[in-house]
N, CA, C and O atoms as a GROMACS GRO file, in nm:
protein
  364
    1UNK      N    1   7.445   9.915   7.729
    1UNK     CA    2   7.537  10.026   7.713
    1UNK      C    3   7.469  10.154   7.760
    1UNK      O    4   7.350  10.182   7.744
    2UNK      N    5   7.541  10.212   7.807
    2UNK     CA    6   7.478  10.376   7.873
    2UNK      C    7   7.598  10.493   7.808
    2UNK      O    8   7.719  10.481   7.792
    3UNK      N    9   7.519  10.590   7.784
    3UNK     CA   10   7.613  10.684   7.708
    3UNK      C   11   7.618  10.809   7.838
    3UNK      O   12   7.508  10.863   7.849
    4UNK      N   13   7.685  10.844   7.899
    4UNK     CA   14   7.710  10.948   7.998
    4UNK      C   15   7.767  11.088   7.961
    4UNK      O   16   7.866  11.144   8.007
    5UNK      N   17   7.669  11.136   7.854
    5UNK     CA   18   7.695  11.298   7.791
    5UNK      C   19   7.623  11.374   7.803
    5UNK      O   20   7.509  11.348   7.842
    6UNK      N   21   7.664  11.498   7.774
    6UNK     CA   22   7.570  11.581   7.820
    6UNK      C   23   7.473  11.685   7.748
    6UNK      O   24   7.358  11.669   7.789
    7UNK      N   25   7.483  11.775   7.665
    7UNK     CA   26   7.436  11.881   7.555
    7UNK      C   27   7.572  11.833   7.446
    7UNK      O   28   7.691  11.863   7.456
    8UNK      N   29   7.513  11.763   7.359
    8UNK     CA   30   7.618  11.769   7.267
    8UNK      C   31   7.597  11.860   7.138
    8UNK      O   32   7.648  11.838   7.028
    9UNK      N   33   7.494  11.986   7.178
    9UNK     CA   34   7.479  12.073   7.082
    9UNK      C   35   7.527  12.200   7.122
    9UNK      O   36   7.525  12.268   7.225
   10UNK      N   37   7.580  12.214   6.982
   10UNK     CA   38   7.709  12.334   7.002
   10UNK      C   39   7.872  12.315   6.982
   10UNK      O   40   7.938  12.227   6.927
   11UNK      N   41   7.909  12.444   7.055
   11UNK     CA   42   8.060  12.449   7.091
   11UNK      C   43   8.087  12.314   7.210
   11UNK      O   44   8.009  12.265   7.292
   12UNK      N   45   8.211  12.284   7.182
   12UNK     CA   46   8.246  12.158   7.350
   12UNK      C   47   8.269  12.308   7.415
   12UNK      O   48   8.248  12.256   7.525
   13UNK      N   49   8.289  12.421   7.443
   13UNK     CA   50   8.334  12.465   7.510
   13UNK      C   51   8.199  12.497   7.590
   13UNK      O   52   8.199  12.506   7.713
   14UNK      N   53   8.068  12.516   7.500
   14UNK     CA   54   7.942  12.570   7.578
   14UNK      C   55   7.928  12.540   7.719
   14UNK      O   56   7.926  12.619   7.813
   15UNK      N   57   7.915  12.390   7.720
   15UNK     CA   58   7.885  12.309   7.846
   15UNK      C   59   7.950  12.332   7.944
   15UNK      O   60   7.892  12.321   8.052
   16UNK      N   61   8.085  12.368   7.944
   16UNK     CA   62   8.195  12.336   8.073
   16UNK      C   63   8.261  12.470   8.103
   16UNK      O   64   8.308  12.481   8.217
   17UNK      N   65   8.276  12.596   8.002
   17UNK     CA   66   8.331  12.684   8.038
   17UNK      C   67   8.288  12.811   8.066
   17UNK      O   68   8.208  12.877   7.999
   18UNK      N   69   8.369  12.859   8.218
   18UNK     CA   70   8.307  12.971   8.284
   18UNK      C   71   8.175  12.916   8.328
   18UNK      O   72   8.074  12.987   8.322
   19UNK      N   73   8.170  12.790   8.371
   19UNK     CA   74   8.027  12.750   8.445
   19UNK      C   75   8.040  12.602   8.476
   19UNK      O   76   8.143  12.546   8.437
   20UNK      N   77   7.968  12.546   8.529
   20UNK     CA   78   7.932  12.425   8.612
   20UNK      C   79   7.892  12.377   8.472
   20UNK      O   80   7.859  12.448   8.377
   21UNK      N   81   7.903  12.218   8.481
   21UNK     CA   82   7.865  12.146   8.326
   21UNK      C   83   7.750  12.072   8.375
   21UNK      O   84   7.755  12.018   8.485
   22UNK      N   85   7.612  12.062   8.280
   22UNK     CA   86   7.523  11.980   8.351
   22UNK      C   87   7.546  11.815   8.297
   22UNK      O   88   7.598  11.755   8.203
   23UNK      N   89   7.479  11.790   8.414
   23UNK     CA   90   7.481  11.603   8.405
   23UNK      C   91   7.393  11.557   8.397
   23UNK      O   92   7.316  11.605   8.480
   24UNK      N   93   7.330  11.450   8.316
   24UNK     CA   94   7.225  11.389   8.307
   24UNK      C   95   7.257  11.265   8.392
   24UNK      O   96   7.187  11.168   8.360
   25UNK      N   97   7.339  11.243   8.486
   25UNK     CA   98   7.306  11.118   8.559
   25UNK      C   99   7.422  11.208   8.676
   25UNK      O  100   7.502  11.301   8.661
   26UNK      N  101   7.357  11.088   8.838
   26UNK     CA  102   7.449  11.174   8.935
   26UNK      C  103   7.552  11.172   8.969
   26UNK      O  104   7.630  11.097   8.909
   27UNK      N  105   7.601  11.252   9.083
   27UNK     CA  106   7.688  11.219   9.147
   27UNK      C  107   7.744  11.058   9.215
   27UNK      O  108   7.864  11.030   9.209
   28UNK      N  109   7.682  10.998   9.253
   28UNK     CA  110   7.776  10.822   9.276
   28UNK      C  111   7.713  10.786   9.151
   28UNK      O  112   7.616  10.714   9.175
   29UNK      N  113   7.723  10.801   9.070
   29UNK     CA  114   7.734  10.752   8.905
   29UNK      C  115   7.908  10.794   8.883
   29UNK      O  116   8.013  10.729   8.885
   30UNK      N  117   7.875  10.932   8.862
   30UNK     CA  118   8.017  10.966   8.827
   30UNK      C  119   8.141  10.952   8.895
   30UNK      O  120   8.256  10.978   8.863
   31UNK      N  121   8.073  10.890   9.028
   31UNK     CA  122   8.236  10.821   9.131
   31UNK      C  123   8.234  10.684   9.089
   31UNK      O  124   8.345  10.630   9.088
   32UNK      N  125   8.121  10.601   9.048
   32UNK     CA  126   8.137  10.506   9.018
   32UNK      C  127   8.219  10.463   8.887
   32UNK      O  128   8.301  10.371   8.893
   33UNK      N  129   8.192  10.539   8.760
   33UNK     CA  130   8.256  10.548   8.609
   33UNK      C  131   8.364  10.600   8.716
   33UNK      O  132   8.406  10.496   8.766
   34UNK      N  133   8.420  10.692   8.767
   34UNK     CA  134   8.582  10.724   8.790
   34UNK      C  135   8.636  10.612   8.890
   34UNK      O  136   8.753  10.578   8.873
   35UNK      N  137   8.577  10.562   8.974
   35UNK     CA  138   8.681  10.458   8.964
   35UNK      C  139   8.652  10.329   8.923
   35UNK      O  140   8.718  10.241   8.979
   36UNK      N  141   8.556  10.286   8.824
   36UNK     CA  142   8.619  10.214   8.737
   36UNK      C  143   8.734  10.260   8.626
   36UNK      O  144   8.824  10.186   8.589
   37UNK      N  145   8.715  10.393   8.580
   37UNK     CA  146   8.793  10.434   8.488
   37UNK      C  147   8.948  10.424   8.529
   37UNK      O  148   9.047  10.419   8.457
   38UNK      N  149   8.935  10.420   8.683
   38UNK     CA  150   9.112  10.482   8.750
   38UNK      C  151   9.135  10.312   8.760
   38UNK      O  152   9.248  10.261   8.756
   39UNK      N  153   8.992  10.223   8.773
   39UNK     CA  154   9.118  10.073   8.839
   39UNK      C  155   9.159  10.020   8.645
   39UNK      O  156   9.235   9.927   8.621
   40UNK      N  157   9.100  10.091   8.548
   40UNK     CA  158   9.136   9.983   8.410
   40UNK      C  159   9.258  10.106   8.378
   40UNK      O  160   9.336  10.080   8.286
   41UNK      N  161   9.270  10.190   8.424
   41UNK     CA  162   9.419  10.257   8.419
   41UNK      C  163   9.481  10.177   8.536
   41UNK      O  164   9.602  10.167   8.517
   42UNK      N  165   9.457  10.139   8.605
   42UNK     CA  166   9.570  10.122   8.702
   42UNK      C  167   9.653   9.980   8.654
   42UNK      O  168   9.772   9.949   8.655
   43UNK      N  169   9.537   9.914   8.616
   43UNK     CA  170   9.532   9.790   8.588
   43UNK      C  171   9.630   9.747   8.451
   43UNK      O  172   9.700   9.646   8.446
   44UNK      N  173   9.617   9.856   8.337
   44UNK     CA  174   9.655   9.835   8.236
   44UNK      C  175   9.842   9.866   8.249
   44UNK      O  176   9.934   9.795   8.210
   45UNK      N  177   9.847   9.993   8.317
   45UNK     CA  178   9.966  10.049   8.403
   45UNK      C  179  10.035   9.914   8.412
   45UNK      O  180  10.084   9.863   8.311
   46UNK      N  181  10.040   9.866   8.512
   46UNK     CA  182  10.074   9.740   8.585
   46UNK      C  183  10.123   9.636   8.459
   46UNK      O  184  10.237   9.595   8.437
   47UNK      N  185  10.013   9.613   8.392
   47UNK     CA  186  10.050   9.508   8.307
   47UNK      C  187  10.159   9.536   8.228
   47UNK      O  188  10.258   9.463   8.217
   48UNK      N  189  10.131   9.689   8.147
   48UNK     CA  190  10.232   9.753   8.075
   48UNK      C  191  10.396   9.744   8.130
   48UNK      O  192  10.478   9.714   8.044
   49UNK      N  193  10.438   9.765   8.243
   49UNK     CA  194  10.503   9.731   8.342
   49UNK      C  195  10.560   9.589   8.345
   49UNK      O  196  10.662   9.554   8.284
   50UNK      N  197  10.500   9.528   8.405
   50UNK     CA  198  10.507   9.371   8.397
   50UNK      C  199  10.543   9.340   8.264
   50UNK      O  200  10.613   9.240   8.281
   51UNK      N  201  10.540   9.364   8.131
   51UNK     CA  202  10.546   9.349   8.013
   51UNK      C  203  10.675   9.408   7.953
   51UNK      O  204  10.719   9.376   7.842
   52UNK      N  205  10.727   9.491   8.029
   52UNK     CA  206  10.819   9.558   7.997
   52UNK      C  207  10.896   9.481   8.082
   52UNK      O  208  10.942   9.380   8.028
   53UNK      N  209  10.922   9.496   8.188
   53UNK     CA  210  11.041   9.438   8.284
   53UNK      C  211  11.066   9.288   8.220
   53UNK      O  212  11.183   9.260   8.196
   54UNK      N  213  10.934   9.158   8.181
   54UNK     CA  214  10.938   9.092   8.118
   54UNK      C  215  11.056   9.058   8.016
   54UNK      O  216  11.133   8.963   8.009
   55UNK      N  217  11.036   9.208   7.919
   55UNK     CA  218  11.028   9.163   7.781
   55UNK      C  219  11.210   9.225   7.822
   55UNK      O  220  11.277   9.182   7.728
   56UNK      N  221  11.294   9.293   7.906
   56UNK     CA  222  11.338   9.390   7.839
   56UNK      C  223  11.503   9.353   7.801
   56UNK      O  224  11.595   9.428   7.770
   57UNK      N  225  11.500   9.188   7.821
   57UNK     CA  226  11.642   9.168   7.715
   57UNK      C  227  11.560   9.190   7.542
   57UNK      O  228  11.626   9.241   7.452
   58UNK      N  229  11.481   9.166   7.530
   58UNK     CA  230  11.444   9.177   7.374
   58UNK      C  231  11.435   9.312   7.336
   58UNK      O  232  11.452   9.366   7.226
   59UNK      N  233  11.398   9.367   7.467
   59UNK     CA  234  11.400   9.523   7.384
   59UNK      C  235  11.512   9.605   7.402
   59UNK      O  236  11.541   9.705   7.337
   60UNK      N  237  11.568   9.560   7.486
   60UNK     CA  238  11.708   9.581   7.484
   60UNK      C  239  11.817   9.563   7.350
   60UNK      O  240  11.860   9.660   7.287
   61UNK      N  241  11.848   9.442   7.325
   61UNK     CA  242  11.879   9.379   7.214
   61UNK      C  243  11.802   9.478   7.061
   61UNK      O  244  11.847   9.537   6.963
   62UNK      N  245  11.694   9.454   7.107
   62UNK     CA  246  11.628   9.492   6.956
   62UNK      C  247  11.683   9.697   6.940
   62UNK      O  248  11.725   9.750   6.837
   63UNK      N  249  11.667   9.748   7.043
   63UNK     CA  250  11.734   9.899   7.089
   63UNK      C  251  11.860   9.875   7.024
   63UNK      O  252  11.856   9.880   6.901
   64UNK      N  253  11.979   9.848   7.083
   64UNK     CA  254  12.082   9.800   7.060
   64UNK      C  255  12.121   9.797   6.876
   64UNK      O  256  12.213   9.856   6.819
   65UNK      N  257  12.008   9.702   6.812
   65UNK     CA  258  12.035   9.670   6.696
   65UNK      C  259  11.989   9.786   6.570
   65UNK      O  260  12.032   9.795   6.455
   66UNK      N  261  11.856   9.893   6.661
   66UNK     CA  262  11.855   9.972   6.606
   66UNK      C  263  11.902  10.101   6.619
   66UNK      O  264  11.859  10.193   6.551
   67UNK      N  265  11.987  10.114   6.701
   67UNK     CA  266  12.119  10.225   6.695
   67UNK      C  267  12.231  10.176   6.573
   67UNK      O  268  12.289  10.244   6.488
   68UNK      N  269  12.234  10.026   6.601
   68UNK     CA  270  12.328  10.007   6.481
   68UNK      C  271  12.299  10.028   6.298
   68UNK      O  272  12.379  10.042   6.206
   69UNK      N  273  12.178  10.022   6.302
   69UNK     CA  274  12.085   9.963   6.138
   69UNK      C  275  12.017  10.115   6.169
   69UNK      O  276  12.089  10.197   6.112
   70UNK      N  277  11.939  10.164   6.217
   70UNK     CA  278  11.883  10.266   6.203
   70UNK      C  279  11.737  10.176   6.159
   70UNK      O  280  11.637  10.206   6.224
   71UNK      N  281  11.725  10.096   6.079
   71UNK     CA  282  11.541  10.023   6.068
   71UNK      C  283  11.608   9.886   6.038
   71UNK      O  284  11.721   9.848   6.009
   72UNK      N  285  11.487   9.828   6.058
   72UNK     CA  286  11.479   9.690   6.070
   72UNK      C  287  11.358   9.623   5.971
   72UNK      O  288  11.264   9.702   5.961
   73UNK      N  289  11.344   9.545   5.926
   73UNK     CA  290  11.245   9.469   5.870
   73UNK      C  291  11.181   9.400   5.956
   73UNK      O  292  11.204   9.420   6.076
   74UNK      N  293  11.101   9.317   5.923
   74UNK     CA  294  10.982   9.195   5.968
   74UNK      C  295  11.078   9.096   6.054
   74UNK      O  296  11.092   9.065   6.172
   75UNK      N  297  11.119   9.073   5.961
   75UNK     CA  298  11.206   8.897   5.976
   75UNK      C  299  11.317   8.929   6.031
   75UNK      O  300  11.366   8.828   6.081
   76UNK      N  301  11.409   9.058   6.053
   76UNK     CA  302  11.518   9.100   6.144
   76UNK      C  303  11.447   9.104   6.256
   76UNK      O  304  11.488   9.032   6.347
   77UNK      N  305  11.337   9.179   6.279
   77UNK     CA  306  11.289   9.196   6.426
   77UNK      C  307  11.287   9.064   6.490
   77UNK      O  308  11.364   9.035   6.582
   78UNK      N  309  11.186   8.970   6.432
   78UNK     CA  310  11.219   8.875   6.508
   78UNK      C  311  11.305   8.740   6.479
   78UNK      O  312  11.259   8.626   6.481
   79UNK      N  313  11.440   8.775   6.450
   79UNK     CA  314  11.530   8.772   6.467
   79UNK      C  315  11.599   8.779   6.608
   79UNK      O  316  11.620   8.692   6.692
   80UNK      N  317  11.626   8.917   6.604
   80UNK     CA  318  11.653   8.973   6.741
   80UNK      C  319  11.575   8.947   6.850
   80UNK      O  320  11.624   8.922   6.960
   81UNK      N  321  11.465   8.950   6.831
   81UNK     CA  322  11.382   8.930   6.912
   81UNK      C  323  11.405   8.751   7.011
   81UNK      O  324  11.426   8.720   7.128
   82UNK      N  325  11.384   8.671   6.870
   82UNK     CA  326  11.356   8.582   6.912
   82UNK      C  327  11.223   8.507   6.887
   82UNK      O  328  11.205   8.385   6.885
   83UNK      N  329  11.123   8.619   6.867
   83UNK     CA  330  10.983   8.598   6.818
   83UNK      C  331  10.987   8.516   6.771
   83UNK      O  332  11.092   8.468   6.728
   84UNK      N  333  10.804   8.432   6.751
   84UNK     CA  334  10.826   8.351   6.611
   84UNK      C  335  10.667   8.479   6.556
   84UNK      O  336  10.613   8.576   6.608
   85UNK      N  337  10.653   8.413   6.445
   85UNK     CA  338  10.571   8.513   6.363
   85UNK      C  339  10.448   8.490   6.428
   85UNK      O  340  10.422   8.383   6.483
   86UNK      N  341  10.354   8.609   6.421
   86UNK     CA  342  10.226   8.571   6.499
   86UNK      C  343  10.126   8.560   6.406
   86UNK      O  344  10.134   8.638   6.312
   87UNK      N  345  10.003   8.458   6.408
   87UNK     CA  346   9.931   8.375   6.325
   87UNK      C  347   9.898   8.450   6.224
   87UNK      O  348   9.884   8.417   6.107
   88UNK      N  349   9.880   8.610   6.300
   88UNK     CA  350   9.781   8.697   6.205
   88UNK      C  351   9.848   8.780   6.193
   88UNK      O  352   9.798   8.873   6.258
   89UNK      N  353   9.961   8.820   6.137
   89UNK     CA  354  10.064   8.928   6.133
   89UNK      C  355  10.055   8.912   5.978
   89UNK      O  356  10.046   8.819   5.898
   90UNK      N  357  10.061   9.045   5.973
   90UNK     CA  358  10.090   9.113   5.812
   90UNK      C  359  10.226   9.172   5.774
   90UNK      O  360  10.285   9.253   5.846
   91UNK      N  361  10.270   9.128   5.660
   91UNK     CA  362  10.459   9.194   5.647
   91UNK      C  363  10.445   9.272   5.570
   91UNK      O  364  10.541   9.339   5.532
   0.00000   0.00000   0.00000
């Protein structure tokens, strides 16, 4: 594990404002952390996406049911849903 911070004594504002922020590691460090950081956004994006278009008669339906009810319980959701209960779910 590597921690990539910088003066963490003080104000957060010390380091970065009205001035250049210093770095303890360099420049292709910090292109490297940004785009890993941009492909596990991009990545997560996508899935989120995919998960939605997936899902979206259930969330449709389940929308639907909560315009009508205003809340729902455990066992209505998946109901509507269709769900079955998941191993480790708490009611």
């Amino acid at each position: 594990m590597v921690a990539l911070t910088g003066n963490e004594d003080g104000n957060f504002l010390d380091s970065s404002f009205g001035g250049a922020m210093s770095r303890p590691y360099s420049e292709a460090t910090a292109q490297t952390v940004d785009r890993a950081t941009k492909r596990i956004i991009d990545e997560s994006y996508e899935k989120a996406v995919r998960l939605l278009t997936q899902e979206r008669v259930r969330l449709d339906n389940l929308a639907e049911e909560l315009l009508r009810e205003e809340s729902l319980d455990y066992a209505q959701m998946l109901e509507i849903t269709g769900l079955s209960p998941h191993p480790t779910s708490v009611r």
